[in-house]
Each structure stands twice: as structure tokens, then as C-alpha cells.
C-alpha positions in Angstrom: 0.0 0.0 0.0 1.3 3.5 -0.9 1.7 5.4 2.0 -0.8 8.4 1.6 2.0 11.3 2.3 3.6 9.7 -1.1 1.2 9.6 -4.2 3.0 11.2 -6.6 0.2 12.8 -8.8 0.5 13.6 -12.5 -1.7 15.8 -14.7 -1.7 16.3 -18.9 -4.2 18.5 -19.1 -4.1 21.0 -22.2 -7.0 23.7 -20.8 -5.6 26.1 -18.6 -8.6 27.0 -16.7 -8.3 23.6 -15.9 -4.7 23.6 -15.0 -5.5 26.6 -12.1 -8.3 25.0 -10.8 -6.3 21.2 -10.3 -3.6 22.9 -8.9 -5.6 25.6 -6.1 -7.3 22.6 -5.2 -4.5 19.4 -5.3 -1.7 21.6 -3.6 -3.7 22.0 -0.9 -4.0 18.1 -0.3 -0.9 17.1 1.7 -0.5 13.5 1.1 -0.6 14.7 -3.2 2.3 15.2 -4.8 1.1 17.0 -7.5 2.9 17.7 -11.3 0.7 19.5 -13.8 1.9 20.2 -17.5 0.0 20.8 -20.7 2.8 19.7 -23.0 2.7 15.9 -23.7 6.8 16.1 -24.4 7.1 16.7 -21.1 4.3 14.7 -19.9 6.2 11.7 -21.3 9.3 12.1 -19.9 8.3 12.3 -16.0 6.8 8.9 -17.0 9.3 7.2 -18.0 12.3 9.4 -15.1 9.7 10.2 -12.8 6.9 7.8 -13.0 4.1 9.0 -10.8 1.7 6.5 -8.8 -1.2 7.9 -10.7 -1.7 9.7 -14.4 -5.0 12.2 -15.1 -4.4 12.6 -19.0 -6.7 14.7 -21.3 -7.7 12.8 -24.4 -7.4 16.2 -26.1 -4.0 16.8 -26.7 -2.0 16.7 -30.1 -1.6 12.8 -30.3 -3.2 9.9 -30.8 -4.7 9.3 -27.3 -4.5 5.5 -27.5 -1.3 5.0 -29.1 0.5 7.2 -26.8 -1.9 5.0 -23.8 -0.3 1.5 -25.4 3.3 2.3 -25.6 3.0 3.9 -21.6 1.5 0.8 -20.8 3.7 -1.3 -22.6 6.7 0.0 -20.0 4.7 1.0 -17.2 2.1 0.0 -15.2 0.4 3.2 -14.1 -3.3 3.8 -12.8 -5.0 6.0 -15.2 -7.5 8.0 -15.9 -8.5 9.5 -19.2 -10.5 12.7 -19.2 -12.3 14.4 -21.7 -15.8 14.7 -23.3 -16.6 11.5 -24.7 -20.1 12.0 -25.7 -19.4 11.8 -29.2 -16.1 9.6 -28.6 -17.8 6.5 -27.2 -16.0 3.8 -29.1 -12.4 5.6 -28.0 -13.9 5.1 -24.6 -14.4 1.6 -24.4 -10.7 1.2 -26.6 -9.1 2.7 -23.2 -10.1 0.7 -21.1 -9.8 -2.4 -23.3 -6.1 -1.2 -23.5 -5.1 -0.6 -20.0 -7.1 3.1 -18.6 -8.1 1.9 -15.4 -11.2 5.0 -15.4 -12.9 7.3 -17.9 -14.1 10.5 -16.7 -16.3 12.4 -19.1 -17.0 16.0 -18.6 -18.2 18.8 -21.3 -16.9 22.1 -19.4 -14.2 22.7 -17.3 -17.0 24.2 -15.0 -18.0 20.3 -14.1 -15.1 20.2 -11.6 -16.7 22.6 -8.7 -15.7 21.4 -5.4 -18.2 18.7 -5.3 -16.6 16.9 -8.4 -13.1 17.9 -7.1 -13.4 15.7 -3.5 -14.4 13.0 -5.4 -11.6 12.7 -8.3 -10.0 13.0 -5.0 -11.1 10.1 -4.0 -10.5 8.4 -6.7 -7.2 9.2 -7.4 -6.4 7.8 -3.4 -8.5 4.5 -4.3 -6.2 4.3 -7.8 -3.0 4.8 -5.6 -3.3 1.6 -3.8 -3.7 -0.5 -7.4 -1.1 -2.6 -7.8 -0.7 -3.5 -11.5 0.4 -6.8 -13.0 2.7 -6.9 -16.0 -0.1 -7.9 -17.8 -3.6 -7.9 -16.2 -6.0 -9.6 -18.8 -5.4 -13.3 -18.5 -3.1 -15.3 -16.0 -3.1 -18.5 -18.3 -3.5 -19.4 -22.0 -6.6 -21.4 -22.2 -8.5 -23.6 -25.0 -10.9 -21.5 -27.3 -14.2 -23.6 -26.2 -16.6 -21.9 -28.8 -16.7 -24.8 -31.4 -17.3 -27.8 -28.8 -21.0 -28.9 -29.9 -22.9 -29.2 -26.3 -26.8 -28.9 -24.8 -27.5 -26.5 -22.4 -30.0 -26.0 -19.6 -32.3 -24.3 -20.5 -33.9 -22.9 -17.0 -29.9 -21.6 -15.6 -29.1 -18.1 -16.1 -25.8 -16.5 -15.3 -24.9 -13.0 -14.0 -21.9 -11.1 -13.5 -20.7 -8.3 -12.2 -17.4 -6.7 -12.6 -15.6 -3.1 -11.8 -12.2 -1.8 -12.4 -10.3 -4.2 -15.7 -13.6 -5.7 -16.2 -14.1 -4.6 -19.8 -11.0 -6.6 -20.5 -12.3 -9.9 -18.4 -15.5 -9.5 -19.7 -14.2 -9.3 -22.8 -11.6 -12.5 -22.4 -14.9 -14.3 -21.1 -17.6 -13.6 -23.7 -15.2 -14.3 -26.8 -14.9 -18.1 -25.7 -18.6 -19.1 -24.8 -20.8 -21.0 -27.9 -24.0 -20.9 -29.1 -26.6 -22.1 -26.7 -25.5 -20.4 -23.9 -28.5 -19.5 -21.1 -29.0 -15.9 -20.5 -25.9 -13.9 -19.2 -26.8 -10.5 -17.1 -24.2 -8.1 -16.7 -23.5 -5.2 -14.7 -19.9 -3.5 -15.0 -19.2 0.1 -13.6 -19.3 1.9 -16.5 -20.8 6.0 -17.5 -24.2 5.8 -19.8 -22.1 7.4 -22.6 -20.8 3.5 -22.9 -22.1 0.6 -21.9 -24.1 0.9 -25.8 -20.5 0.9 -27.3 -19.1 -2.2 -24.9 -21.8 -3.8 -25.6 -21.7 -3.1 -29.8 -18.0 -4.0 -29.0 -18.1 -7.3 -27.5 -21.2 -8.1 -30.0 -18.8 -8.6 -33.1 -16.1 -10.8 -30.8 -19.0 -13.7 -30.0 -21.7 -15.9 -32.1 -23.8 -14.9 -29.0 -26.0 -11.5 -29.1 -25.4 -9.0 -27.0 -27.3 -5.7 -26.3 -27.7 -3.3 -23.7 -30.1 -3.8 -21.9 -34.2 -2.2 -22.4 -36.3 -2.2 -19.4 -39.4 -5.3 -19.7 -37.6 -7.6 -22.6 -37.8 -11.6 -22.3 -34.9 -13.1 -21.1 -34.0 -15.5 -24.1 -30.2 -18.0 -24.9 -27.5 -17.1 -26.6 -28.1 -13.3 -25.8 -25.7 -11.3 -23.3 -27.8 -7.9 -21.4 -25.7 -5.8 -20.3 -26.9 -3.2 -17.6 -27.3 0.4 -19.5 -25.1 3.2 -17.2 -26.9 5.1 -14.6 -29.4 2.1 -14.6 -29.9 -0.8 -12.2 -30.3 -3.8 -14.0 -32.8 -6.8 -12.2 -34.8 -9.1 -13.3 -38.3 -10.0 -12.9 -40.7 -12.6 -13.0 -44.4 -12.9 -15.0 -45.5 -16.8 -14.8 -43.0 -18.5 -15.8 -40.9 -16.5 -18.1 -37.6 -13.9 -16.9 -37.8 -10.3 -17.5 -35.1 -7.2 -17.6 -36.3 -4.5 -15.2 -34.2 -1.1 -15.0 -34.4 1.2 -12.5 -33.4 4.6 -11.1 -33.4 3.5 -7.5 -31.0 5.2 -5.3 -26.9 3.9 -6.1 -25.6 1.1 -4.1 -22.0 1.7 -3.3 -22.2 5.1 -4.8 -22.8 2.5 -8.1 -25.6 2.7 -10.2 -25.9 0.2 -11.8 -24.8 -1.8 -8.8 -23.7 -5.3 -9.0 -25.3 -5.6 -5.9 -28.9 -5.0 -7.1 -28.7 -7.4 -9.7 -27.1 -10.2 -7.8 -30.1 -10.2 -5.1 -32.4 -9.8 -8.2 -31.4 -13.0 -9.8 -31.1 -14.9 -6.2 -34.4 -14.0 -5.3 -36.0 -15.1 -8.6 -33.7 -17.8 -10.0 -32.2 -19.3 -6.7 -30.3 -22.7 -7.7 -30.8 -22.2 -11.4 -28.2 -19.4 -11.4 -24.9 -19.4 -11.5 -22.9 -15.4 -9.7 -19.6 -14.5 -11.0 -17.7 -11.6 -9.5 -14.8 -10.2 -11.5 -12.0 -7.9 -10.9 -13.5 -4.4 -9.2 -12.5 -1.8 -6.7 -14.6 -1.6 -3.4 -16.7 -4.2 -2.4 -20.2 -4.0 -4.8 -22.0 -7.4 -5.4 -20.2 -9.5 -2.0 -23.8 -9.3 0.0 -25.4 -9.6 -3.3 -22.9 -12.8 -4.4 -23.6 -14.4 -0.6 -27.6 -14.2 -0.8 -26.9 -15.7 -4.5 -25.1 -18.6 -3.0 -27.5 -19.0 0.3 -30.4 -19.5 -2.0 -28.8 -22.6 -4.1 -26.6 -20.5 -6.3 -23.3 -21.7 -7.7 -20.9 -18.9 -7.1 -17.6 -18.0 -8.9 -14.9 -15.3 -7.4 -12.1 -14.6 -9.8 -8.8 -14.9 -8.3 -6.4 -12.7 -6.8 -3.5 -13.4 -9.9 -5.8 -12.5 -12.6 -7.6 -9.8 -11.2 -6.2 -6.2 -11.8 -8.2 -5.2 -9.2 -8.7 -7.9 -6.1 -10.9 -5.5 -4.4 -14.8 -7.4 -5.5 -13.9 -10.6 -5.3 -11.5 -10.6 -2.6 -14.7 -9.1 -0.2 -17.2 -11.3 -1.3 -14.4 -14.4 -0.7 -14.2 -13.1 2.6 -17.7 -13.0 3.5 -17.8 -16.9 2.2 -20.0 -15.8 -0.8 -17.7 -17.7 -3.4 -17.8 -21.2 -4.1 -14.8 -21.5 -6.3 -12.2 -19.1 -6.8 -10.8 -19.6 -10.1 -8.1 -17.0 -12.6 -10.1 -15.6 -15.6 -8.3 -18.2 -18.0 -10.7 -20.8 -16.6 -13.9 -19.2 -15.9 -15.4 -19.4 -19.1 -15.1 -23.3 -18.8 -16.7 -23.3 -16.0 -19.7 -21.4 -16.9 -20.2 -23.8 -20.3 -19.5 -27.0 -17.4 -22.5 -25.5 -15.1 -25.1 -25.1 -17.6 -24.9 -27.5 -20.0 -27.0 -31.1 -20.0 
């Protein structure tokens, strides 16, 4: 754990306004260390002589965001976030994180940083500080592309996950590798509205399966992957016999919304021992209750492990609290989720 006297802070940030305000605020927290430049020349030399414990960079700046991103990441393994307005840059977005951007922070005026907004990049530059980064943080283990092994599937299990922090990437890594036939998969990964449409576009052309974001009141069907639209809770529900999406804009659960959490107790309270909880990689502890009352009504629960997280923050409190069955690295856990629901 970084000590919190020691975060060495930096900032690429080409809008001056935005430079003053960053720097009346951060000087004033002791335990930042803060650098601030608008020139990406310099910016890239105190990473590689002076590599902070955290980078803020502006996707604004006279390169090619994502290159520059690959070739850091390639060398060093900083926590970063990438800010910006992204309303009309959703697909760069979702490439970020994909790529190694830990957090995407979209904002349209400089004016969006008031005091409020400050405490909490605050916060989330403290909570990126104690990250501590593999070499490589999307799988732990090479493992057998399972998509052409012909199989039957149960047709009453459905699966839900719920990932955080490097859970594009294991979300990704997961969804490429399971076949037609699948059962339903809900999903609920910390992500801003502007792109959970995009991920979900994204990992829609990787997969034989379908997957959408998620509309409120749509029959849960197979081979079709919801995932839970940003700044909506994603449940299910239950008319006769047949599953239903339900969103909501209940209050957020762990300051999430959509909360892992909410759909967890969702699909234990409807689905019990026909589902299967997976908790991926995630800062904070979202979805452990939810993961436990999952597993206390018959539910088959899956943590992934420490090795193969980049975060072990989700699954390492919900293993703690006895809510995980098996604790398995991402390599594996799409095996596992074909070996649980098919016949």
C-alpha cells in the first residue's frame, strides 16, 4: 500500500482554466504530490524518469490518445484516468479501457469540476494509488478456445456477472470463448451511460452470441448477453413463468448505479439454484452481499482470483464473507460457466 503522504500525482491537461483549478485545489492536499503540465513532451518524460503513482491525461491533446496510452502501458504500469468529453467519442472510450485506462471521466466544461466533483476525483485518485498493477492484467493462463465444442444447455440456468475496475478486459476474455446455446448472461460493470451501448456493440462482433444493452421489460432468451445500461440498475423479474429485464433509477448502491449488488439479489431472489454469480476484478466491495444471498439460495458462485484480477478489491470481499464457491483465474472461468449449464 502507498503510503498516503507519497502519491506522486500527474496531470496532462491541455486547458488552462483547468490547470489553475487542479492545482488551487490538489496543492492544498498534503498527502498529493502533484505535477501538472499541458505539454505531452514533457508529460512523457516524468513517466518514463519520474513515474508517478497515478496519471490524469486529457484525451485532447496533439496525439493519438491510444497509441500514446499502449506504448506507456507497454513499460509501465500506471493507474489511469483518461478525461475528456466523450459524448461523441464513445468507441475511444471503451478502446481505453480495453487497452489498459483503469477509469474514464467524461465531462463537457471545465465548469463540471466545482468542489463537489473535485473531492471526489480526489477520492478516486487515493483508491487508484493503492492499485497494484500486473505486467499484464487480462489473463493469467493461455486457455482452450471452447466456442466450437457442440454441447446442450440447460435451458432454466441463467448467469450473472458483475465486474468493476479491468472488467471490460475480463468481460471481454470471457464472452469471446462461450458458444451458441448459452443460457442468458446479465451483466453489470461500472461503466458512465455514454458506454455501456459501445461495450456492448463491441463485444457483440467478438461472440456468435448476441449482445445488447439492456431495455427495461424484454424476455430473457439463450444465446443473448444484457448488459446493464449506465446510470441504470439492472434486475430481473418474473411474470408466470418467463424472466424479465427490469431497470431502475433507484437510489446507487456503493455510490454504483448500476450496482452489481442489485442485480445479484435480483437474480437470487427469482432464480435461486438455477443461477450461476460470477464476481470479477473491481475496486470496493459492490456485489459481495449480493454474491452471498446468491449462494445462500442454491446459487453456484464464482470469485475470480487474486492473480488474474487487476483489481482484487470485488472478489477478494465477497471471498471473505464466504459468498464464493470457487475461486478460479479468468483463464478458466469461461469453462466453467459452459461446465454449469450445460445437460
Amino acid at each position: 500500500m502507498i503510503d498516503v503522504n507519497t502519491i506522486k500525482l500527474l496531470i496532462i491537461e491541455p486547458n488552462k482554466n483547468l490547470i489553475k483549478t487542479f492545482k488551487a485545489y490538489f496543492n492544498n492536499i498534503n498527502y498529493i504530490n502533484l505535477t501538472i503540465t499541458n505539454d505531452i513532451k514533457t508529460g512523457r518524460n516524468l513517466i518514463v524518469y519520474d513515474t508517478p503513482n497515478v496519471l490524469i491525461i486529457n484525451k485532447n491533446l496533439d496525439i493519438d490518445i491510444l497509441s500514446f496510452l499502449k506504448k506507456v502501458f507497454k513499460f509501465k504500469n500506471i493507474p489511469t484516468l483518461v478525461t475528456g468529453d466523450f459524448s461523441n467519442d464513445k468507441e475511444l472510450g471503451v478502446e481505453l479501457v480495453e487497452n489498459g485506462a483503469l477509469e474514464i471521466l467524461s465531462f463537457n466544461s471545465p465548469i463540471f469540476f466545482d468542489n463537489q466533483n473535485l473531492k471526489k476525483l480526489e477520492k478516486k485518485i487515493y483508491a487508484l494509488s493503492l492499485i497494484k498493477l500486473h505486467k499484464k492484467n487480462t489473463v493469467s493462463q493461455p486457455s482452450k478456445n471452447i466456442l466450437n465444442i457442440p454441447t446442450k444447455f440447460n435451458p432454466n440456468k441463467i448467469i450473472a456477472i458483475g465486474a468493476s475496475t479491468g472488467g471490460p478486459v475480463a468481460l471481454k476474455e470471457i464472452i469471446k470463448k462461450l458458444p451458441l446455446g448459452m443460457p442468458p448472461i446479465l451483466i453489470t460493470q461500472h461503466m458512465p451511460e455514454f458506454f455501456t451501448s459501445s461495450f456492448a456493440s463491441h463485444l457483440d462482433t467478438i461472440t456468435p452470441l448476441t449482445v445488447i444493452e439492456a431495455k427495461d421489460n424484454i424476455l430473457l432468451e439463450k444465446n443473448t448477453v444484457y448488459i446493464a445500461p449506465g446510470d441504470r440498475h439492472l434486475e430481473v423479474k418474473k411474470i408466470g413463468n418467463q424472466l424479465y429485464t427490469k431497470l431502475t433509477l433507484n437510489e446507487p448502491v456503493h455510490f454504483q448505479r448500476p450496482s452489481v449488488e442489485v442485480l445479484f439479489y435480483s437474480v437470487g431472489k427469482y432464480c435461486g439454484k438455477n443461477a450461476i454469480g460470477v464476481i470479477l476484478t473491481g475496486m470496493g466491495k459492490d456485489g459481495a452481499k449480493g454474491l452471498l444471498y446468491m449462494k445462500n439460495q442454491g446459487a453456484y458462485t464464482i470469485g475470480q482470483d487474486k492473480e488474474s484480477s487487476t483489481v482484487y478489491g470485488m472478489p477478494k470481499a465477497a471471498y471473505e464473507i464466504g459468498a464464493v464457491k470457487t475461486q478460479i483465474p479468468l483463464s478458466q472461468i469461461a469453462n466453467y460457466l459452459v461446465k454449469l449449464t450445460r445437460l
